[in-house]
C-alpha positions in Angstrom: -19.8 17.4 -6.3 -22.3 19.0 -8.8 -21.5 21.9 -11.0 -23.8 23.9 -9.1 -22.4 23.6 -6.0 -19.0 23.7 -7.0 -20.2 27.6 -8.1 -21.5 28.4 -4.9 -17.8 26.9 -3.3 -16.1 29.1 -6.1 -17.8 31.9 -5.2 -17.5 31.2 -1.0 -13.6 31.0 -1.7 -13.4 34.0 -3.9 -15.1 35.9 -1.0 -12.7 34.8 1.4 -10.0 35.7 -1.1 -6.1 34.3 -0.6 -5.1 33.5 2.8 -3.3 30.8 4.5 -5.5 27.9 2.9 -6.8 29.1 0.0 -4.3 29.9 -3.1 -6.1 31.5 -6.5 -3.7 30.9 -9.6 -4.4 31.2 -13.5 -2.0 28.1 -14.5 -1.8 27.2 -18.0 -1.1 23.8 -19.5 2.9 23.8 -18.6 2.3 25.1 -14.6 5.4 23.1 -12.9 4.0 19.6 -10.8 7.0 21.0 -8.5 5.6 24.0 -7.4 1.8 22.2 -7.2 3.7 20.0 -4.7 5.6 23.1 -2.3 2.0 24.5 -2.6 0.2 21.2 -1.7 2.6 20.7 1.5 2.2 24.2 2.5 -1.6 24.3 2.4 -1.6 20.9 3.8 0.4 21.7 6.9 -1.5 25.4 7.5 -4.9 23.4 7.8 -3.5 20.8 10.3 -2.7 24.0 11.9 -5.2 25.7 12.0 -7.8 22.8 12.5 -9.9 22.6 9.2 -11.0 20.0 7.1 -9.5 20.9 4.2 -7.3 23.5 1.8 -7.6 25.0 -1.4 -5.3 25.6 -5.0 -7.9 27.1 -7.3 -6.6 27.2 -10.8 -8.4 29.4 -13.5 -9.0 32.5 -11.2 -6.5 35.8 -11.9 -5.1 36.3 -8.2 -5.1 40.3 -8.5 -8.5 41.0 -9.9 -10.3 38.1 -8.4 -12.2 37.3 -11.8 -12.5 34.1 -13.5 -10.5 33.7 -16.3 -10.3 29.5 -17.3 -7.0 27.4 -17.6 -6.1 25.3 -19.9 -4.2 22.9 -17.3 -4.4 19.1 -17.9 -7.4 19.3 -20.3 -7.3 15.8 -20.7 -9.3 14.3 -17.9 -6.9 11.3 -17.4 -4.0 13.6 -17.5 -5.5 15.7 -14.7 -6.2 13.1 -12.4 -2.7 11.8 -12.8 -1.3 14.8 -11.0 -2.9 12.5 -7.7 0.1 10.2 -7.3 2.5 12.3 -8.6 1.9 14.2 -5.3 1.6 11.3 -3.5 5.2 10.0 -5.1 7.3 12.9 -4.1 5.2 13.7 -0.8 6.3 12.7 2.7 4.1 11.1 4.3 2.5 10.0 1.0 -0.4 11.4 0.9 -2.1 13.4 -2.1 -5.2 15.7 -3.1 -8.5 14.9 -1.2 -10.4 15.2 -5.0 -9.1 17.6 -7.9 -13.0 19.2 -9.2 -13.7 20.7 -12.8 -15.9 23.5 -12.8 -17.0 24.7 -16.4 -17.8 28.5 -15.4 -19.4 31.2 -17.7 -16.2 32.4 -18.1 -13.9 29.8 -18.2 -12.4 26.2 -16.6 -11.9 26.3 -13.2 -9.7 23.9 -11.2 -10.4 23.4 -7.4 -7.9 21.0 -5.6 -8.9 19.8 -2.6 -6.2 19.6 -0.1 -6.6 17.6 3.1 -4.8 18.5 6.2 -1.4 17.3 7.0 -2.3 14.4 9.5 -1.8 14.6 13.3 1.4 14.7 14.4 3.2 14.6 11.1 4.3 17.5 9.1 3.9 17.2 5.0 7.1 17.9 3.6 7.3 17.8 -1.1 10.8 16.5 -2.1 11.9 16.6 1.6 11.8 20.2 2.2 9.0 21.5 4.9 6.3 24.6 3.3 4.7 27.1 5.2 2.6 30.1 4.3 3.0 33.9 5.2 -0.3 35.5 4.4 -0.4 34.8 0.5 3.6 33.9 0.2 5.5 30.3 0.2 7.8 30.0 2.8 9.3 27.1 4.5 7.7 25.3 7.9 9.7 27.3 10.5 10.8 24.9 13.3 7.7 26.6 15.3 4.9 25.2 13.4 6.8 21.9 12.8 7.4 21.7 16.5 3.5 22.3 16.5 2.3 19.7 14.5 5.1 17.3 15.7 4.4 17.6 19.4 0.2 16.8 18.7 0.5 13.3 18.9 2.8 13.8 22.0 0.1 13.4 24.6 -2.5 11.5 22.5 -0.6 8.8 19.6 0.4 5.6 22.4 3.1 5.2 19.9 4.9 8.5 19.7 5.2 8.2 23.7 8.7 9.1 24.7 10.3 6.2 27.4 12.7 8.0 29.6 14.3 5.0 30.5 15.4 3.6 27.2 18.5 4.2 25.3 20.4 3.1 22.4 21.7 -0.2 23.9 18.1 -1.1 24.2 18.0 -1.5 20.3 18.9 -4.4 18.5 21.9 -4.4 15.8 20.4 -6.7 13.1 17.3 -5.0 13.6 19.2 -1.6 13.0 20.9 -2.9 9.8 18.1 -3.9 8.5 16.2 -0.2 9.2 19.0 1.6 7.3 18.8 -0.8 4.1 15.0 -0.5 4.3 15.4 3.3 4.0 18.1 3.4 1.8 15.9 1.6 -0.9 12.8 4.2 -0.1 14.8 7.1 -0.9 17.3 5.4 -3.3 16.8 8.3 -5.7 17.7 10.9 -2.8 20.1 9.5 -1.2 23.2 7.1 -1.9 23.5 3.5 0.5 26.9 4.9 1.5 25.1 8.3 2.7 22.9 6.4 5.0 25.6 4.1 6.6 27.3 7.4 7.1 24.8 8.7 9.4 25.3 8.4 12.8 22.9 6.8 14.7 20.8 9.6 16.2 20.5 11.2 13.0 19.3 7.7 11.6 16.7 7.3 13.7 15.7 11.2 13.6 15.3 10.7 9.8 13.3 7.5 10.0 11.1 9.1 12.0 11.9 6.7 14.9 12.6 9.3 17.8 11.7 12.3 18.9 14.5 15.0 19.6 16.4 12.2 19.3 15.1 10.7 22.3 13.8 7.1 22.2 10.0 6.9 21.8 7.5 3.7 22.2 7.5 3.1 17.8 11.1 2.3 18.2 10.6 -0.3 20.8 8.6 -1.9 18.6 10.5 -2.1 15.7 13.8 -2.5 17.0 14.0 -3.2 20.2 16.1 -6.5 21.1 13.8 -8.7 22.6 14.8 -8.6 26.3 13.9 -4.8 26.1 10.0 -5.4 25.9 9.8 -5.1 29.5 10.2 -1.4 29.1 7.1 -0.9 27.2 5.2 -2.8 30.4 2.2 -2.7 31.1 1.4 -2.8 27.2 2.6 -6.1 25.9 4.4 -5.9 22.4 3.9 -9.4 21.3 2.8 -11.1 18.5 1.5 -14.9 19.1 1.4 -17.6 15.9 -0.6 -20.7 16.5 -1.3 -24.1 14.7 -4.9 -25.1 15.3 -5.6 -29.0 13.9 -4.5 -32.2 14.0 -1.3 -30.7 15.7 -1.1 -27.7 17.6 1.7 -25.6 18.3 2.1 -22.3 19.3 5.1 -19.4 20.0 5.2 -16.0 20.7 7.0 -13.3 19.2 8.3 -9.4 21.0 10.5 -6.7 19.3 12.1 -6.3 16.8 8.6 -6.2 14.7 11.1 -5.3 12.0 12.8 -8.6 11.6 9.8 -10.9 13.6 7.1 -10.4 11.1 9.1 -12.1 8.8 10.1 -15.0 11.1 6.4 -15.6 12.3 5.3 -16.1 8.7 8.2 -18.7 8.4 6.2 -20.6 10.8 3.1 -20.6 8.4 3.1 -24.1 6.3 2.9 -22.9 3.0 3.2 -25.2 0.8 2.4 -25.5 -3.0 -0.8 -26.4 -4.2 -2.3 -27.7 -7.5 -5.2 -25.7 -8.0 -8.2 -27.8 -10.1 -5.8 -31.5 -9.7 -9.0 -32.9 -11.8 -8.5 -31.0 -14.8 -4.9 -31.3 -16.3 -5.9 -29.0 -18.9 -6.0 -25.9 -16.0 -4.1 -27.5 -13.4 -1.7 -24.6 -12.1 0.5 -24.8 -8.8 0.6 -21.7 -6.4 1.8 -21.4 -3.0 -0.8 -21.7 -0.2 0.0 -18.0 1.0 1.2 -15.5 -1.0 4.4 -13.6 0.6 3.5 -10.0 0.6 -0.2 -10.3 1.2 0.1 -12.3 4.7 3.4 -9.6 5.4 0.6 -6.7 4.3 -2.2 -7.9 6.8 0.2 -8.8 9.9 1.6 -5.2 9.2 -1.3 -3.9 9.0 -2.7 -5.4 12.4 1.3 -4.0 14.4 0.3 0.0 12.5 -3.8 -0.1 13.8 -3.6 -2.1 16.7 -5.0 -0.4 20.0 -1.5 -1.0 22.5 -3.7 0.6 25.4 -6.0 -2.2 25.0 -2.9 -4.7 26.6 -3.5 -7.3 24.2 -1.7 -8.8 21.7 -1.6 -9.8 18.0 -2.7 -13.1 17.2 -2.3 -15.1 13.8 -4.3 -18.4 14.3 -3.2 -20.9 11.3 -5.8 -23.4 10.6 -5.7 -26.2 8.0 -6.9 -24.2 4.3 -6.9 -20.2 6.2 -5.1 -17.8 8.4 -7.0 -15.3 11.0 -5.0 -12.1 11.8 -6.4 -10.3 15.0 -5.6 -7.1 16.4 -7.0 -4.5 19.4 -9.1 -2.0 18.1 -11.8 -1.4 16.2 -11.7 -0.9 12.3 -10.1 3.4 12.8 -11.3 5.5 9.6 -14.4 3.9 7.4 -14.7 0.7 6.8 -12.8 -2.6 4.8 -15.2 -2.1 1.7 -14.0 1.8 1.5 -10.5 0.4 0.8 -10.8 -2.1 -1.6 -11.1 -0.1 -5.0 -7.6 1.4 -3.7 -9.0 4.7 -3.9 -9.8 5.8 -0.3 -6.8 7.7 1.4 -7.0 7.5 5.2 -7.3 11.1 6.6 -6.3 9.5 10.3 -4.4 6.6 12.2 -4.5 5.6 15.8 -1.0 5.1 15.7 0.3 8.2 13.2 4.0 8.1 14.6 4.3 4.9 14.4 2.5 4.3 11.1 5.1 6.9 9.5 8.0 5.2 11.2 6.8 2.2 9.0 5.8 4.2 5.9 9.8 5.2 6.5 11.1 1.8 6.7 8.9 0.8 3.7 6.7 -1.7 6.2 3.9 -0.6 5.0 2.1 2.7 2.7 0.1 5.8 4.2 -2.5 5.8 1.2 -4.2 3.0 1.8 -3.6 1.0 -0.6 -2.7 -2.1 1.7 -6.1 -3.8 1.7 -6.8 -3.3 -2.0 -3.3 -4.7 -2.5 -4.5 -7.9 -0.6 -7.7 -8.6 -2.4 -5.7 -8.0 -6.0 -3.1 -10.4 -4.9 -5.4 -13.0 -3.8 -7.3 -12.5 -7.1 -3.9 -13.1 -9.0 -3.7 -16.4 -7.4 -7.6 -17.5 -8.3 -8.4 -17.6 -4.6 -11.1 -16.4 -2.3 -11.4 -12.8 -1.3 -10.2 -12.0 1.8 -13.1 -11.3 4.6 -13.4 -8.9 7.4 -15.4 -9.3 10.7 -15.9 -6.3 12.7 -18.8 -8.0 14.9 -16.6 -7.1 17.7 -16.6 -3.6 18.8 -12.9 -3.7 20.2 -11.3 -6.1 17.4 -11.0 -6.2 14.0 -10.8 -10.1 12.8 -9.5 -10.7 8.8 -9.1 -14.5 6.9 -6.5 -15.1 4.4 -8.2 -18.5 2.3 -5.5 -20.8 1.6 -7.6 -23.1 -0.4 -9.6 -23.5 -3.4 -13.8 -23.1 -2.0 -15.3 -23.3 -5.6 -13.2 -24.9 -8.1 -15.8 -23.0 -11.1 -14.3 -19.7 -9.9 -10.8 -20.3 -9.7 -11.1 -22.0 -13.7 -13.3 -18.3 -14.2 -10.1 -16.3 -12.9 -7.5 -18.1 -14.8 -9.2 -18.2 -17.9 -10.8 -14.9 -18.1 -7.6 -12.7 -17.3 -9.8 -9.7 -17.9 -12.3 -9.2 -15.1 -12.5 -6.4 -13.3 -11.6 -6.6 -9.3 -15.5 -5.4 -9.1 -16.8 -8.6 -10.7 -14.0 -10.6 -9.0 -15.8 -9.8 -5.7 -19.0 -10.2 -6.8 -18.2 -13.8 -8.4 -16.4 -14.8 -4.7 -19.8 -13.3 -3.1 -21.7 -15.9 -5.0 -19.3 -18.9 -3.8 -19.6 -17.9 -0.5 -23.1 -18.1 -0.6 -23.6 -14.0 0.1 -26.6 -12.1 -0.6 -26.1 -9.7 -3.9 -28.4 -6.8 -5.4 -30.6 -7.7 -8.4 -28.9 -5.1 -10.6 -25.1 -7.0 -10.2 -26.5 -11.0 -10.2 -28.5 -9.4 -13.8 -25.0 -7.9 -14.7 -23.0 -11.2 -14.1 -26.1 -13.5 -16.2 -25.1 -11.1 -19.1 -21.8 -11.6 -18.9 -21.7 -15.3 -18.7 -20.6 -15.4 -15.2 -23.0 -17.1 -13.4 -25.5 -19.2 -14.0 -28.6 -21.1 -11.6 -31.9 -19.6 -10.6 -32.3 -18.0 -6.9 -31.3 -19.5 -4.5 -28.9 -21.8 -6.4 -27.2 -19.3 -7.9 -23.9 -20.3 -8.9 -20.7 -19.5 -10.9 -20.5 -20.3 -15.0 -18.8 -23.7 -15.2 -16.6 -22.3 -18.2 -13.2 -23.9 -19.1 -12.2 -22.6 -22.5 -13.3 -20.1 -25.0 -14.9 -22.2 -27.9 -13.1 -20.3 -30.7 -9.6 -21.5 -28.7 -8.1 -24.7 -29.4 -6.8 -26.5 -26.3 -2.7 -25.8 -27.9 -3.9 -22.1 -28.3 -5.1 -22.0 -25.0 -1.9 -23.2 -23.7 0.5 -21.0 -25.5 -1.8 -18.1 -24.2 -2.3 -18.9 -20.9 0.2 -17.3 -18.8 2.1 -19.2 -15.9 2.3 -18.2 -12.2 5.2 -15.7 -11.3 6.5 -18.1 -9.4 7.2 -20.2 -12.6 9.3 -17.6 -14.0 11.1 -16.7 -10.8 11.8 -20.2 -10.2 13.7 -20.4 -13.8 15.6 -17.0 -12.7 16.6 -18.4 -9.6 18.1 -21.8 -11.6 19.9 -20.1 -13.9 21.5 -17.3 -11.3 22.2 -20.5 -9.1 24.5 -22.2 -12.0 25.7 -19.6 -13.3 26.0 -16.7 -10.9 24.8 -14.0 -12.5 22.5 -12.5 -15.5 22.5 -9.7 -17.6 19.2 -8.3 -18.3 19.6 -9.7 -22.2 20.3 -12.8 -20.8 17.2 -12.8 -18.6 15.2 -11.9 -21.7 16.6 -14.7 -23.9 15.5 -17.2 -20.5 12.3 -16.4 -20.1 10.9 -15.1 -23.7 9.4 -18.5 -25.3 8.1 -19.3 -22.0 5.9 -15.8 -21.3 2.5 -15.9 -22.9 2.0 -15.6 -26.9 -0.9 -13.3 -26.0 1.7 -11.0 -24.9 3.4 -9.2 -27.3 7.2 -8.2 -27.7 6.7 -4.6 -25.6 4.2 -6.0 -23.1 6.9 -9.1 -22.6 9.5 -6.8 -22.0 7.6 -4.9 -19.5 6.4 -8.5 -17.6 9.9 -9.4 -17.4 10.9 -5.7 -16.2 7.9 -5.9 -13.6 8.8 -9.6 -12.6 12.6 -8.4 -11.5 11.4 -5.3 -10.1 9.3 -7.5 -7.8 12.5 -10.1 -6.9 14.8 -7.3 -5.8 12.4 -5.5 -3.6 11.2 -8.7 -1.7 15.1 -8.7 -1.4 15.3 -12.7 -3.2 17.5 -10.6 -6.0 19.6 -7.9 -6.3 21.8 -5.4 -8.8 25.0 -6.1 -8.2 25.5 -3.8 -12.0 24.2 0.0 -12.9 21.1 0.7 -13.6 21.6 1.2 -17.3 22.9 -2.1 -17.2 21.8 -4.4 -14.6 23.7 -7.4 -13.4 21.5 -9.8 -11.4 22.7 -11.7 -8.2 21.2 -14.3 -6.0 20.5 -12.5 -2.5 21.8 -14.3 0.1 18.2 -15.7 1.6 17.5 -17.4 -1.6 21.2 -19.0 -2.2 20.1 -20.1 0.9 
């Protein structure tokens, strides 16, 4: 938005003057993030409320004389925008400002923060506690407006469908388990694992968002339901289906618990290791076929947007070198290209109750950074991008490549560690053969990236820097993560356990030389970080003082 027309917005709020959605403070550099946030969920659950597109913290504006006055909050551009995911951290769902404008007025900076409404159906709460507004005070969300925006997805969300029938013997124990360790490690700095176990089961499920009024809605089917209890979600079938499509064939279908039967479906996937560029022992590096997370991200992603009043079911078809996900429903807010920068937040979900049942159990995020998450891990493993086909009105259709399609733009990833995700897609446009402007194929020529005249453009057949002998190239070049975890899990085998020293005296000669001493220290941080959340690792020390242990799946 232009300066001019942030004036005229200025000037349209300051009319209206402070009400439930609009908030006018002067703030100066050291205004508390905590009492942004209690503003941020109170604005946020007032618009949901009261149906508008969006709310308002003004900051630079004196709120008893109405008169510009200029803040001196976050002057550093970088600094301002940072205040984004520090509301999206401590907010529940996670959600964050809309857009945070700088207005230069005649008489001073002005700061408009644009709020977005709290979603359908689910209240915005900042550090766990519920805000309201009474004309211009903060107040907490009484139990009447959270009953409000609670009970709007009661009629409409398939998902946050109560089933009269169902009760807690309907739900299945590992499944359960597994729900309360999920939790526990979302909210490890709120609450302690012994807490959790503690609760009783109603409460549990209360807190994870799971029922409503403690009564057992369609979400919790889903997720952890035993498997002979699908029958109470008839006609709608809850079912995932894998199948092999090749030389063999197989096939098998997969019900509730989604929780635990994600993970077993994508044990099904043959995913082996490949060596990527075999011709080349120079560049040769081995990768798995699929990476973990990203086929866990888009098989998540198809159980939180699929349309269950379509009746049809998930499918994941496995084919030699890709995998196809396939849910119901069209693509729900924008489109797969709005996502992929990682800065579009979705303002809507067809499934909001259930999506923030899985937001709970740390299934999946509510900012949308899923898909960009995807394309960054594919990127990390020098494979294709991930594609989208929407040329079904009623589906959305994604492919995972498993394979190598241009061997020039893998060697182009994993020597040129410094290309932007912008120029990553563009380079996989050009393997795949896909149309580009003028402006970006002129931008790639500069860089080196491509070469080939129209149509044969193709990407730069570049192996090594010249001013980088092939020794210096290999002490630079950095090794696949599963390298180093592979070491970690040797060591922890033999001998049990590792201090976080010892760790560090494993893996420092083999990191990159490019890297130095504080970067190492950060991979290795990063790299454990990363074990213990897919659950292959785990602190059986403090957190001062970590002591790492096998997990039990990968002792297995």
């Amino acid at each position: 938005m232009n300066q001019s027309k942030l004036q005229v917005l200025l000037n349209s709020l300051i009319t209206s003057w402070e009400n439930e959605v609009i908030e006018f403070k002067q703030a100066g550099n050291d205004y508390s993030t905590d009492k942004i946030g209690e503003y941020f969920s109170a604005l946020a659950n007032e618009a949901n409320l009261r149906g508008l597109d969006a709310a308002w913290l003004v900051f630079g504006v004196h709120n008893k004389t109405r008169k510009v006055v200029g803040s001196d909050y976050r002057l550093q551009l970088e600094r301002l925008q940072s205040t984004k995911m520090q509301i999206a951290v401590n907010s529940e769902p996670s959600i964050t400002f809309r857009n945070i404008h700088e207005l230069q007025d005649a008489n001073g900076r002005v700061i408009l923060f644009e709020i977005p409404p709290a979603p359908r159906g689910m209240p915005i709460s900042w550090k766990g506690h519920y805000y309201a507004r009474a004309g211009e005070s903060l107040t907490n969300l009484g139990l009447d407006k959270l009953d409000e925006i609670r009970q709007q997805t009661m009629f409409s969300d398939w998902s946050a469908q109560i089933i009269p029938d169902a009760t807690i013997s309907h739900l299945d124990e590992t499944a359960l388990h597994k729900a309360r360790e999920s939790f526990g490690r979302k909210y490890a700095n709120r609450f302690s694992s012994d807490e959790i176990l503690n609760w009783s089961l109603p409460v549990f499920l209360d807190r994870a968002r799971l029922t409503q009024d403690r009564k057992l809605t369609r979400t919790a089917l889903l997720l952890l339901g035993k498997p002979e209890s699908a029958y109470v979600l008839s006609p709608h079938p809850a079912q995932m289906t894998w199948k092999l499509e090749g030389a063999e064939r197989a096939y098998e279908h997969f019900g509730p618990p989604f929780l635990l039967n994600t993970s077993a479906l994508y044990q099904k996937i043959r995913n082996i290791q490949l060596r990527i560029l075999p011709d080349d022992a120079l560049l040769a590096v081995e990768v798995a076929k699929y990476d973990q997370k990203v086929v866990l991200e888009a098989l998540h992603n198809c159980i939180a947007h699929q349309d269950y009043t379509r009746n049809g079911r998930i499918i994941v078809t496995e084919q030699l070198d890709k995998l196809i996900f396939e849910n119901e429903g069209s693509f729900f807010e924008g489109t797969p290209d709005d996502y992929i920068s990682g800065n579009k937040t979705p303002r809507r979900y067809r499934n909001p109750f259930l999506a923030q049942a899985m937001a709970e159990l740390n299934m999946i995020d509510t900012m949308g950074y899923g898909i960009h998450a995807m394309y960054v891990g594919q990127a990390k493993r020098y494979f294709p991008m991930p594609d989208y086909d929407l040329s079904d009105p009623f589906a959305v259709k994604m492919t995972v490549y498993g394979h190598v399609v241009d061997p020039a733009y893998s060697r182009l990833l994993i020597q040129k560690t410094d290309l932007s995700l912008t120029d990553i897609l563009c380079l996989d446009r050009i393997q795949k053969n896909l149309p580009l402007p003028e402006v970006t194929i002129r931008h790639l020529r500069k860089g080196g990236l491509i070469e080939g005249r129209k149509p044969n453009i193709h990407v730069s057949a570049v192996v090594a820097e010249a001013t980088a002998s092939q020794a210096e190239y290999i002490l630079t070049r950095a090794q696949d993560n599963a390298y180093y975890a592979k070491l970690i899990f040797d060591y922890l085998e033999k001998f049990g356990e590792a201090s976080r020293k010892e760790i560090d005296k494993l893996l420092w000669t083999k990191l990159s030389d490019a890297l130095d001493d504080e970067q190492k220290s950060k991979k290795v941080a990063n790299l454990l970080a990363n074990l213990r959340r897919s659950e292959r690792i785990y602190n059986a020390g403090h957190r001062k003082d970590p002591l790492w242990r096998l997990a039990e799946k990968s002792a297995e």
